[in-house]
C-alpha positions as CSV (number, residue, x, y, z in Angstrom):
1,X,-20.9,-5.5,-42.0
2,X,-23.0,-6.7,-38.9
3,X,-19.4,-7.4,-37.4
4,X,-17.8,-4.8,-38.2
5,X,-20.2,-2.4,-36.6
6,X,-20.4,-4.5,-33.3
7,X,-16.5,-4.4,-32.8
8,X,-16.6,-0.6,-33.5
9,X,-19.3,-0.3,-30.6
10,X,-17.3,-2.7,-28.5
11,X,-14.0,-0.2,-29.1
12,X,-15.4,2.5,-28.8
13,X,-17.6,1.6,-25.2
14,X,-13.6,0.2,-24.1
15,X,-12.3,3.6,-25.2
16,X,-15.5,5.7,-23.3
17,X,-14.8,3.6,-19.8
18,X,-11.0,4.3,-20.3
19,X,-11.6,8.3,-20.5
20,X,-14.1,7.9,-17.8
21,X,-11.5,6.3,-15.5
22,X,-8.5,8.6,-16.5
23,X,-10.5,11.3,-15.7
24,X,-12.0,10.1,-12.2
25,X,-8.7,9.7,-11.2
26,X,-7.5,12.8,-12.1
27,X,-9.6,14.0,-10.0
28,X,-9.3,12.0,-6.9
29,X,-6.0,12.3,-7.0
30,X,-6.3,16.7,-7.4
31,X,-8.7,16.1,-4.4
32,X,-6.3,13.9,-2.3
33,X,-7.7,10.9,-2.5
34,X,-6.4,7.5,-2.7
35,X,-6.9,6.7,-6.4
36,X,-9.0,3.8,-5.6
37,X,-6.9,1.4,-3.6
38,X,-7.8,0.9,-0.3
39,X,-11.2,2.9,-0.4
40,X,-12.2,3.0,2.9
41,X,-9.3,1.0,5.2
42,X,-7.3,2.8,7.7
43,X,-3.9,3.4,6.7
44,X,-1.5,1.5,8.6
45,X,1.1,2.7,11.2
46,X,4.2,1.6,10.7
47,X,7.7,1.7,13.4
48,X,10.8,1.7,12.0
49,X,13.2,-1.1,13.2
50,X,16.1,0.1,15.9
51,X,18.9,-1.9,14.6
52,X,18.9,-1.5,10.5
53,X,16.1,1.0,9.8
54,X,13.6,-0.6,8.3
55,X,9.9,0.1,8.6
56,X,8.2,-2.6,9.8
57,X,4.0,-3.0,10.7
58,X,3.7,-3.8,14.4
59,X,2.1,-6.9,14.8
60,X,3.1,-8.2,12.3
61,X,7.3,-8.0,12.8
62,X,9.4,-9.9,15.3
63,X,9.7,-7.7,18.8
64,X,11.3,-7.7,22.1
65,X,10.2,-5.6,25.1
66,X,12.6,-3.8,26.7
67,X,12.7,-1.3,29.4
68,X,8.7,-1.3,29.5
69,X,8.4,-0.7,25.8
70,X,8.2,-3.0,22.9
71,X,10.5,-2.7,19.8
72,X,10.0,-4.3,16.4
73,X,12.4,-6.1,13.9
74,X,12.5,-6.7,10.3
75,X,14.7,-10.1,10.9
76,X,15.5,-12.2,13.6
77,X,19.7,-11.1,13.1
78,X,17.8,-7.5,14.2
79,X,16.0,-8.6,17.1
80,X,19.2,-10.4,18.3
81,X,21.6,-7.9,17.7
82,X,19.3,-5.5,19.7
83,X,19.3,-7.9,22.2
84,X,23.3,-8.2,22.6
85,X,23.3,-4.7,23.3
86,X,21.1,-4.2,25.8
C-alpha cells in the first residue's frame, strides 16, 4: 500500500512539472521568445556562400578575400571554384 501511494505521488509530481513546462512554453513562445534554448546568447549572423548557396557562420567557414571584401565557403570545391572565376 506504502508503495503504491509513493509511485502515485511520484506520477503524479512527473505529470504537474510536465503541465508546468507545456504551459511555460506556450507562453514564451506567444511572447516570442526562444522556448528555452539559447537563453541569453546572441543569435548568430550567418553569409550565404557565393558559389552553391549555402549559409555558412563567418569564422567558422573557408574564405578568400577578394576585391577588399572577404567571401565565405561551405567546401573547399566552393572556395576554388570562386577562385577560377575571378
Amino acid at each position: 500500500m506504502l508503495l503504491r501511494t509513493l509511485l502515485l505521488f511520484v506520477m503524479v509530481l512527473l505529470v504537474v512539472r510536465a503541465l508546468a513546462r507545456l504551459f511555460g512554453g506556450l507562453t514564451d513562445g506567444a511572447r516570442g521568445g526562444s522556448g528555452g534554448a539559447g537563453r541569453g546568447q546572441a543569435p548568430v549572423k550567418m553569409t550565404k556562400d557565393p558559389v552553391c548557396g549555402t549559409f555558412v557562420v563567418p569564422g567558422k567557414a573557408l574564405s578568400l578575400s577578394a576585391g577588399g571584401a572577404t567571401h565565405w565557403f561551405c567546401s573547399e570545391r566552393c572556395r576554388a571554384e570562386f577562385a577560377s572565376r575571378s
